[in-house]
N, C-alpha and C positions, 0 to 999 in steps of 0.2 A: 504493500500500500504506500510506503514511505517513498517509493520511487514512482509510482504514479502522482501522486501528490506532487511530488517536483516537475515533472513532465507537465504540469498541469499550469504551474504557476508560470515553469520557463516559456510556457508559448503564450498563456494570457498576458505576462509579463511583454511579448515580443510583438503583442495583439495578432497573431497567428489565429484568426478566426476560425481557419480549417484546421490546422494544426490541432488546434485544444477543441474544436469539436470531435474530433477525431479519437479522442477520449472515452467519448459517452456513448451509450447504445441509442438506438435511434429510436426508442420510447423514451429516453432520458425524461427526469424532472427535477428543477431545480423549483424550489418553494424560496423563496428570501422575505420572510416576515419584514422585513426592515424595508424593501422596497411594497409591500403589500400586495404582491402577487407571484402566482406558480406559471413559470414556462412550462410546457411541454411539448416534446420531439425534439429534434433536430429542430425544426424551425424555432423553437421559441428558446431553444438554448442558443444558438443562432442571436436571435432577438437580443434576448440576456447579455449576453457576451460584446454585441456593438454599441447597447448602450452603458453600459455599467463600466466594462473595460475598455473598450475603444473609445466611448464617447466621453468618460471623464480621468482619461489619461492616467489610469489607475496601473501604481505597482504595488504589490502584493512581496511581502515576505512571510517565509514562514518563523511563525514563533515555537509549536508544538504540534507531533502526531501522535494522537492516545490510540491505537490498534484497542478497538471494542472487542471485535471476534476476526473471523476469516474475511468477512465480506464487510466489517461494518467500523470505520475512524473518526474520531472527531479531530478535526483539524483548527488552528488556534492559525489567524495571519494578521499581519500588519498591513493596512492598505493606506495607502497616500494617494491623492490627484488630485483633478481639480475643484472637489467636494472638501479638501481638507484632509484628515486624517483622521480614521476609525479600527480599531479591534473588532474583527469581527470573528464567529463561530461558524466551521463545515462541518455538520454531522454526512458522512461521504457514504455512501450504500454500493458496492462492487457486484456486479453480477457474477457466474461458475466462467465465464470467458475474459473476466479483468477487465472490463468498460464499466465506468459509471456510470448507473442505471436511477441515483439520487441524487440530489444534495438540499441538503435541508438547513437554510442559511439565515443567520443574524447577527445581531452586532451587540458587543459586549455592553 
């Protein structure tokens, strides 16, 4: 998980749109309480990813990866852009193929 996690951040980091879609299963869902709504597919992570990281010039460090079980991490990141700077929380769900298949997203 700890190396998906990085592969994750170094292409949202690069705004590698296809790159770091290429992460997620093409049911993927990302829920981010903090923006008040859930993408879904490919298109809405897609969605997700141009406005959140492309659009607000957002880098992402990581702080911590807590390994729940096989399929399931919370992730701890530092994000910076043009929003300012927030803590935020991945609780990350992996499917039996290693694509994220969740991510269930807030800010500390």
């Amino acid at each position: 998980m700890q190396k998906l996690v990085e592969s994750f951040i170094a292409a949202a980091n690069a705004f590698d749109v296809e790159g770091t879609l290429s992460l997620f299963a093409t049911d993927a869902v990302i829920d981010d309480v903090s923006v008040g709504d859930a993408f879904i597919g490919h298109t809405g992570v897609r969605q997700y990813l141009e406005r959140f990281f492309v659009g607000y010039s957002t880098s992402s460090e990581l702080l911590s990866v807590e390994e729940l079980d096989t399929f399931h991490s919370s992730v701890r990141l530092d994000f910076t852009g043009d929003f300012g700077h927030e803590i935020g929380i991945l609780k990350i769900a992996i499917n039996p193929t290693g694509l994220i298949e969740r991510i269930d997203a807030d800010l500390e």
